[in-house]
Every structure is written in structure tokens, then in C-alpha cells.
C-alpha positions in Angstrom: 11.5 6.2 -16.8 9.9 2.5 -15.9 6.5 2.5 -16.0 5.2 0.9 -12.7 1.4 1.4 -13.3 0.0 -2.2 -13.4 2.5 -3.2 -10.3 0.7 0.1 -8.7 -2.6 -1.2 -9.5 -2.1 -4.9 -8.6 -0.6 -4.0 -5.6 -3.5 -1.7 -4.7 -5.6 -4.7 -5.1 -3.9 -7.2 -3.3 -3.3 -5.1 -0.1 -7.1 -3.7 0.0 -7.9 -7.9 0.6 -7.0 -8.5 4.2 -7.1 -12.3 3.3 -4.2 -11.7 1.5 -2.5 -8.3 2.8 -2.8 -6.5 6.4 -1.6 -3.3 7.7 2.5 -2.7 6.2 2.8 -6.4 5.3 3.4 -7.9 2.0 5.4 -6.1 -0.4 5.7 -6.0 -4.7 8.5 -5.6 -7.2 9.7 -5.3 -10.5 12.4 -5.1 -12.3 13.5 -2.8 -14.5 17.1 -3.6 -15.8 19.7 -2.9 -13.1 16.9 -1.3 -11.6 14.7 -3.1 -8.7 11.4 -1.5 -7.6 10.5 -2.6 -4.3 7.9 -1.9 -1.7 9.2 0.8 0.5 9.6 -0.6 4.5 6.5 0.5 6.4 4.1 1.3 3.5 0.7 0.0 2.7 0.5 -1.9 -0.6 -3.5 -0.9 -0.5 -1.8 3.1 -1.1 0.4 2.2 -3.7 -2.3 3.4 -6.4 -2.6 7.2 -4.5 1.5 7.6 -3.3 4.8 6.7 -4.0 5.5 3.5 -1.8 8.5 1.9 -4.2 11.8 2.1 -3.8 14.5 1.4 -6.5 17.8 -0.8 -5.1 20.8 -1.7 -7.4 20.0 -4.9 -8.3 23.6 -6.6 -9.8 25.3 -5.0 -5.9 23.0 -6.2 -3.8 22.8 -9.7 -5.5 26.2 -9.8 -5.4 26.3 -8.7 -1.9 23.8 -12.0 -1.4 26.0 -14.3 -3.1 29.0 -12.5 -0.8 26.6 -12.7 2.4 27.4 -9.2 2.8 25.5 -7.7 6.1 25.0 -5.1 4.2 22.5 -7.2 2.5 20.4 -7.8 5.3 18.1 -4.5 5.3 19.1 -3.6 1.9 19.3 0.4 2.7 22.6 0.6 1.4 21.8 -0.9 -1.7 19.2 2.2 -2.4 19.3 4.0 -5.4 19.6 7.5 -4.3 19.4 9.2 -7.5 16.4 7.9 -8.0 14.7 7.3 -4.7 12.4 10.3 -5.1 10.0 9.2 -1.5 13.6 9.1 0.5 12.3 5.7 1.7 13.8 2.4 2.7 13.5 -1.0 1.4 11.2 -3.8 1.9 12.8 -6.1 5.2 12.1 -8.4 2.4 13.9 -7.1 -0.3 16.6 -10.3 -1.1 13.8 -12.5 -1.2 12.7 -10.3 -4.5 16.7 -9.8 -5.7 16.7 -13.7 -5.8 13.9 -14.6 -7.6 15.2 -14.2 -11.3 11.5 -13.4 -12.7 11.0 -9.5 -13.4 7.9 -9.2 -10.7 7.7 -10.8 -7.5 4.4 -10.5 -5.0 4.9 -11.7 -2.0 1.7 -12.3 0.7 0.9 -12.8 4.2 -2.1 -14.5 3.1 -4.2 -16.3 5.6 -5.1 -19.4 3.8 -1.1 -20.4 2.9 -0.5 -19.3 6.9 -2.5 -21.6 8.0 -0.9 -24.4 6.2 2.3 -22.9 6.7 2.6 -23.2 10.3 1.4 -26.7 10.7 4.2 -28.9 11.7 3.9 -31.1 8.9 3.3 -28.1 6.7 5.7 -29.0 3.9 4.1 -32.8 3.5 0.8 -31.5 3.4 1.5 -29.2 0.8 2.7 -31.6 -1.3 -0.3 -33.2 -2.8 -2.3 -29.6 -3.1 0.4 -27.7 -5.0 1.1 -30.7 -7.0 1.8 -29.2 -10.7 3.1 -26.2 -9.7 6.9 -25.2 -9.6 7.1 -24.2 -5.9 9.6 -25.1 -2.8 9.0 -24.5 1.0 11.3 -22.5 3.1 11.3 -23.7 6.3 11.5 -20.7 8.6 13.9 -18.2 8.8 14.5 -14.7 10.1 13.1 -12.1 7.2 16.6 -10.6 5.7 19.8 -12.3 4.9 18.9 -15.6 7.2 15.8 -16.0 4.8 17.5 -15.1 1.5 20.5 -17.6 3.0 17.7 -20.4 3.6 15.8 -19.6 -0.2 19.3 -19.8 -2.1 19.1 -23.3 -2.1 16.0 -24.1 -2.7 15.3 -21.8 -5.6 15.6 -24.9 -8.6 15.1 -23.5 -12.4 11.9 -22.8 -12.8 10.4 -22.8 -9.1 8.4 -19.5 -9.4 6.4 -20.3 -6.2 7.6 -19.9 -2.7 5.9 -20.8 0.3 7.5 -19.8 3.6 7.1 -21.6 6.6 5.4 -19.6 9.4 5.6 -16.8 7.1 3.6 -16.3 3.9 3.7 -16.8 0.0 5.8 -16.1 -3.2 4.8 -15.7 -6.5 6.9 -15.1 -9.1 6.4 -14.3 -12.8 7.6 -12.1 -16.1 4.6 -9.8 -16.2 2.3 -8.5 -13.2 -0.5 -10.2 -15.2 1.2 -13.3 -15.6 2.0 -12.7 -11.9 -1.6 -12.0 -10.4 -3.0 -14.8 -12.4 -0.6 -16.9 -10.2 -1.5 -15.9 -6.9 -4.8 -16.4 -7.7 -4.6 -20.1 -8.5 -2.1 -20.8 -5.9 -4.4 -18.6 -3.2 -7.7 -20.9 -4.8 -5.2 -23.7 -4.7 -4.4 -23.7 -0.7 -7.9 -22.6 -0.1 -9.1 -23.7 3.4 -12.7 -23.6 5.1 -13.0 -21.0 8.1 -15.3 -22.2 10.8 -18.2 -19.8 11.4 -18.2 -16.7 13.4 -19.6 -16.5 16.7 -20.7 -12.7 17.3 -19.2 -10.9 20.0 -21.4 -10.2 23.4 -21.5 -6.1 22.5 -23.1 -5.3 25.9 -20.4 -6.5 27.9 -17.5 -5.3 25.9 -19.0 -1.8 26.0 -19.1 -2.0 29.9 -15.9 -3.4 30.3 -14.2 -0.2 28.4 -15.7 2.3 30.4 -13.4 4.5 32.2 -10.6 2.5 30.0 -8.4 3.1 27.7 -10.0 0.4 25.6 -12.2 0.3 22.9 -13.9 -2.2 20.6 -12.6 -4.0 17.5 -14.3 -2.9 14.4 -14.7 -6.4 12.9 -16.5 -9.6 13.6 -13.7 -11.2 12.0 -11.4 -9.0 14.5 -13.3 -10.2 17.6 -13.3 -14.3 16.5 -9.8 -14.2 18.0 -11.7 -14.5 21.1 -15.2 -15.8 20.3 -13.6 -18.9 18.9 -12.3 -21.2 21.6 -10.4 -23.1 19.3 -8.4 -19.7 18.0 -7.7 -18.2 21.1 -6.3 -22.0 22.3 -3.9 -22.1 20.0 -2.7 -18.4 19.7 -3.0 -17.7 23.0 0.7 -18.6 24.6 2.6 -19.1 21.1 3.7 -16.7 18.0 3.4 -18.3 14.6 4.5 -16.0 12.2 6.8 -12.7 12.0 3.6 -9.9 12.3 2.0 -11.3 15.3 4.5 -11.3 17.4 6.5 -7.0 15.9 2.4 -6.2 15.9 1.3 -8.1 19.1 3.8 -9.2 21.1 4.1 -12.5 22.4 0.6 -14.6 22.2 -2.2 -12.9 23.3 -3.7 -11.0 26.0 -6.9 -12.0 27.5 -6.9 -9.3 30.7 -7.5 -5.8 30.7 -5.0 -5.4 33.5 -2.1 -6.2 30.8 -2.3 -2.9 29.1 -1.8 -4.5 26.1 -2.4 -3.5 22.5 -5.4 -5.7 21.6 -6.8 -7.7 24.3 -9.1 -11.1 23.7 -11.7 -11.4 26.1 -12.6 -15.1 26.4 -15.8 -15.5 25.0 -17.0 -11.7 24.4 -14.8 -10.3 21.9 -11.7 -7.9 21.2 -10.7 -5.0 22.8 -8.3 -2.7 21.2 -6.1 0.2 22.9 -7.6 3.3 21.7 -4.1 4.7 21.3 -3.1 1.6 19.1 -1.9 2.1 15.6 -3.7 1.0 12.5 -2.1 -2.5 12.5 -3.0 -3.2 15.5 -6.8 -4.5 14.5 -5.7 -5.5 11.2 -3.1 -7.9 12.9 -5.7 -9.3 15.5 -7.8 -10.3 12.7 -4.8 -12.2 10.8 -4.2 -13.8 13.3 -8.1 -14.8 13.9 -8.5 -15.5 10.2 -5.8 -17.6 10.4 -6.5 -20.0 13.3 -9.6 -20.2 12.0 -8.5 -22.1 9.4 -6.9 -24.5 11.4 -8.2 -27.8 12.4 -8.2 -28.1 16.6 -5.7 -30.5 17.6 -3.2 -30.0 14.9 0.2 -29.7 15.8 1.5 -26.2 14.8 5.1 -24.8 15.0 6.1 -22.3 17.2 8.5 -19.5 17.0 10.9 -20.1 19.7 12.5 -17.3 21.8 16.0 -16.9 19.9 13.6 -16.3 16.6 11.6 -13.8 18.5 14.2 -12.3 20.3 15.5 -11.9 16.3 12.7 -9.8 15.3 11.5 -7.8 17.7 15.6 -6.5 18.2 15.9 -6.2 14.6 16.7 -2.3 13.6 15.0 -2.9 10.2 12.1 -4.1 12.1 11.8 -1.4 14.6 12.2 1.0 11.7 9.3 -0.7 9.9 7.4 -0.2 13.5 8.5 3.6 13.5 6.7 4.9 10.9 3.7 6.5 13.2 0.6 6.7 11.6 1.4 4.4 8.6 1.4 1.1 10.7 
């Protein structure tokens, strides 16, 4: 039986950090001969210590399925061990981008300080100088599935064993989960960026404003910068940047009470959250505020358009992934 005790452990780490990890995001693998162990769809890496979140997949079928561009290939589900798959879960949405990297553990990140660089418009330049030395490639972006395995494919030169996605996250690659975390540290230190300090949010007025709601307040400082930082709320207001805002948040960001959304970003005061909302809801607010906090004002940023959103939010692996009650 493979012994996945350090990829439990290291993935317990990583997804306790919400700098690098938030809510069901991120996912870990190894591999184990024929044998992939992925994170299951809809899981928490922080729980992957205390439960069974992986998921083993037939690695030689479903790269070959890749190479095929198989449909099958682009949730992975079919590709599931079953006489192994003790949890009964599905695979990662992200699960090709681990099949192709050829290193035997793959940790992949939504973290905040790569997203930030990632969805600058002139990410891939900028990148250049700061991950100088290290064998990395940027994927410009592409649908999580088979449209981002299709758009790694050729990017994926002998020896890269860092990807960066644009408007999406980070890849690290390596042939031990030591090897592996000692990676995403110095890439992570690498693409460091300063955060501008946090305004506090006006308690008083958030308090009043959720009476007789169905709103209550974020838990975090760093939850309610969405909205006490001008510059944040600006440029995250009317666009989606990456994949989790827009399945977690919908499109932008609400600022009114009166649009029953999710989370709502009170200009100025703070962030109210639905108090039927699910876990990720909070957790995703704050990405995104960590995020844009890191983010000079004035730089030019790309955008999901609506084709790429309409991609997600449609997707049946995403929706399954959104399912899961509690967990997300």
C-alpha cells in the first residue's frame, strides 16, 4: 500500500495558510507507479492530515487519454481507480495538470502573492527577471480541465518543474514532497509582494446595517480590506480575475445589501457575509482582498471575459465541486 503520510502532512500545512490555500482550492499528488494520488474534488487540503481526501486515477489511461484529447479527460472521473478509491470521491478539476507533470509529487496553489502577478497584463514579462534561475513556464489562461492540460502540453520543456498559470495560481513540481515543499517555498519567497496596510473596518455601522438581515460580519480584517481599501474594491469590483472568485463569488463584487448576494463590500465600512453562506464564502472574499492588495493601483490587469466565465460557472465538474454542502 503507498504510503501518503508526508503528502498528508505537507498538504495539511499548505492548505491551513490562506496565503497559499483557501476553502476547496489547491490540490496535491503523488505518484505511486501506475498509481496517481490526487486531491479529491471539493476537499480541503488543511483536512488531509484527519480524513481521506485523495483519490487514486490510472495514470498510463488518463495520460493517454491527454495525448488522445479524450473528453473523458477533462474531469478525470472515469479515469478513477475504483478498486481502490476507498472515500468513493472524485478527482481534482485539476487532475491532468498533475498527470502531465512527469515529477512523482506535484503541489499546486492559489497563492496570493503568484495571483497577483499572475493577473497583470504583462504578467509573463514581469516574471521574467524574478524567477530568473528557476525552470518554470507561464500558461497563459485556460479553462481548468482538458483546455488547461491542452495549453501546458506545450509548454512543459525538460526539466521546467515550475508552472505559473495566468489568472490562476502556481505549480511546483518535484521527486519527493520535501524536495517539493522546499520549492514552493523559494518560489512563494521568490514572487513575494508587499501588501498595503489594513484599514479597519467601521464595526458600528456594519452591526446596524445587519440588523433585521440576513447579513452578518466577516470574521477577518483581512476579509473586510475588500472593502476598506479603495484601491481593492476598484479593481475587483466589476471584473473576475481568476477561476474561485467568480464559482465562489460570482461576477465582481457586490457593494449593496439589496443584491442578496453572498458576501457584500460596503464601500468604506467592511464586509458583510450571508449568514447562510458556505465556508468558502469568507475565505474567498479575503483571496480576493489579499490579492488586490498586492497590486499596485493603476496596473493594467486581465480580465476573464464572458465566454471564460460562462466556461466555469456551466462546468458539471465545477458545479460538482460547488455541491459538496458543508465542505465548501
Amino acid at each position: 500500500m503507498v504510503n501518503l503520510d508526508q503528502l498528508r502532512t505537507l498538504s495539511a500545512r499548505v492548505g491551513a495558510d490562506p496565503l497559499l490555500v483557501q476553502a476547496a482550492g489547491g490540490n496535491t499528488s503523488q505518484k505511486d507507479g501506475d498509481v496517481l494520488w490526487i486531491k479529491a474534488s471539493g476537499t480541503w487540503l488543511r483536512d488531509a492530515a484527519s480524513r481521506d481526501v485523495f483519490v487514486p486515477v490510472d495514470l498510463p489511461a488518463l495520460r493517454d487519454a491527454l495525448r488522445q484529447r479524450d473528453p473523458a479527460a477533462d474531469a478525470c472521473q472515469p479515469f478513477v481507480r475504483a478498486d481502490l478509491n476507498t472515500s468513493g470521491l472524485r478527482p481534482s478539476i485539476e487532475t491532468s495538470v498533475h498527470a502531465l507533470m512527469p515529477q512523482r509529487v506535484v503541489v499546486h496553489v492559489h497563492c496570493v502573492n503568484t495571483i497577483a502577478w499572475a493577473i497583470r497584463a504583462d504578467a509573463e514579462a514581469a516574471l521574467a527577471t524574478r524567477l530568473d534561475g528557476f525552470d518554470w513556464a507561464f500558461v497563459p489562461y485556460a479553462r481548468p480541465g482538458l483546455p488547461l492540460a491542452d495549453a501546458i502540453a506545450p509548454r512543459l520543456r525538460p526539466g521546467v518543474d515550475v508552472l505559473v498559470l495566468g489568472n490562476h495560481g502556481l505549480v511546483v513540481a518535484a521527486d519527493s514532497v520535501g524536495a517539493a515543499e522546499a520549492l514552493l517555498e523559494r518560489v512563494v519567497g521568490t514572487l513575494e509582494r508587499p501588501a498595503r496596510e489594513l484599514t479597519l473596518p467601521d464595526v458600528d455601522a456594519l452591526e446596524a446595517m445587519c440588523e433585521g438581515t440576513r447579513y452578518r460580519l466577516a470574521v477577518s480584517d483581512d476579509t473586510h480590506a475588500l472593502a476598506t481599501d479603495e484601491h481593492a474594491l476598484a479593481m475587483g469590483g466589476a471584473h473576475v480575475l481568476y477561476p474561485d472568485h467568480v464559482v465562489f463569488l460570482g461576477v465582481g463584487v457586490a457593494t449593496d445589501l439589496a443584491s442578496d448576494a453572498t458576501l457584500v463590500a460596503v464601500p468604506g465600512g467592511g464586509v458583510l457575509v450571508r449568514d447562510d453562506a458556505k465556508p468558502a464564502a469568507e475565505a474567498m472574499g479575503r483571496c480576493l482582498a489579499d490579492v488586490l492588495r498586492r497590486v499596485e493601483p493603476g496596473t493594467a490587469l486581465n480580465q476573464l471575459d464572458a465566454a471564460q466565465i460562462d466556461q466555469l460557472i456551466n462546468w458539471d465538474a465545477e458545479k460538482y465541486r460547488q455541491g459538496l454542502t458543508s465542505d465548501v
